[in-house]
Wavefront OBJ file of the C-alpha trace (Angstrom):
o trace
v -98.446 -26.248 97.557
v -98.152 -29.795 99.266
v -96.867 -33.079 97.624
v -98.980 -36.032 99.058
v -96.077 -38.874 99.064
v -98.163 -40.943 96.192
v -97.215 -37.862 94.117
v -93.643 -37.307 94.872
v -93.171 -41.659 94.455
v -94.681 -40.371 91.346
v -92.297 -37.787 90.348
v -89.302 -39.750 91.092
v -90.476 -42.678 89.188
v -91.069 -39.996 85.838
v -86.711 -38.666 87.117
v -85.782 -42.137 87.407
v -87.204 -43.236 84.123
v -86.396 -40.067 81.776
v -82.891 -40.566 83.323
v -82.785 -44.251 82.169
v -84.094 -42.925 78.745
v -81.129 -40.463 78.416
v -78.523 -43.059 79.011
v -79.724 -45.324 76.817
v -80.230 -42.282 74.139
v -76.387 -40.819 74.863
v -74.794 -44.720 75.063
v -76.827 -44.982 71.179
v -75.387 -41.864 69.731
v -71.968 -42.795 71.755
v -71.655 -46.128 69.785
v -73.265 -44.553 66.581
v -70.185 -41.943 66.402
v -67.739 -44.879 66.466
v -65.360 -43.274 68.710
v -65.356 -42.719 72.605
v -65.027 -39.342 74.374
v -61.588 -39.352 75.038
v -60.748 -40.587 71.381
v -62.468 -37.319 70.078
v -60.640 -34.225 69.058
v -62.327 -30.860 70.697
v -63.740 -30.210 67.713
v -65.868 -33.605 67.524
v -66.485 -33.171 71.002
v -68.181 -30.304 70.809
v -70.339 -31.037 67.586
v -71.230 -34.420 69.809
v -72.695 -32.561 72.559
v -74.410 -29.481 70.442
v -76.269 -32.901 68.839
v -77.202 -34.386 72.178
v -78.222 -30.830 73.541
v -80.727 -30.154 70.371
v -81.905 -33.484 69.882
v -82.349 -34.918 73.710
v -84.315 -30.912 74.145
v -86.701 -32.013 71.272
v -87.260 -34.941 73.232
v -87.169 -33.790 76.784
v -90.131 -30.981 76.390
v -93.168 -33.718 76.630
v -91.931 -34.447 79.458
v -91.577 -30.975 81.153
v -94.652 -29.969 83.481
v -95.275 -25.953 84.200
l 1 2 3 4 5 6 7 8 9 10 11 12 13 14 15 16 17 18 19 20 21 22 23 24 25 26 27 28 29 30 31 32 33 34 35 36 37 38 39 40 41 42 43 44 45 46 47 48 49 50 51 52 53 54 55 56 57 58 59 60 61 62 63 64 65 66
């Protein structure tokens, strides 16, 4: 299969923007937690990231292409 270059500017611009979207999305739940990473215990730290994982997933799958 052969990516024209309008398709892979295409491609990158969909990485570069779902990236964006998943910053903003982890710096949200960040400040909604009211602690910072290193403030966390292990415990909170990994119930943190299980919620990321599930809920960013839920999001992430319209985005996904076969």
């Amino acid at each position: 299969m052969k990516i024209t270059k309008e398709r892979l500017k295409e491609i990158i611009k969909d990485v570069l923007r779902e990236e964006t979207e998943y910053q903003k999305f982890f710096a949200k739940a960040l400040k909604k937690s009211g602690k910072s990473i290193p403030q966390m215990s292990d415990d909170e730290k990994k119930a943190f990231f299980n919620k990321i994982e599930k809920t960013w997933k839920g999001r992430g799958k319209k985005n996904e292409r076969a």
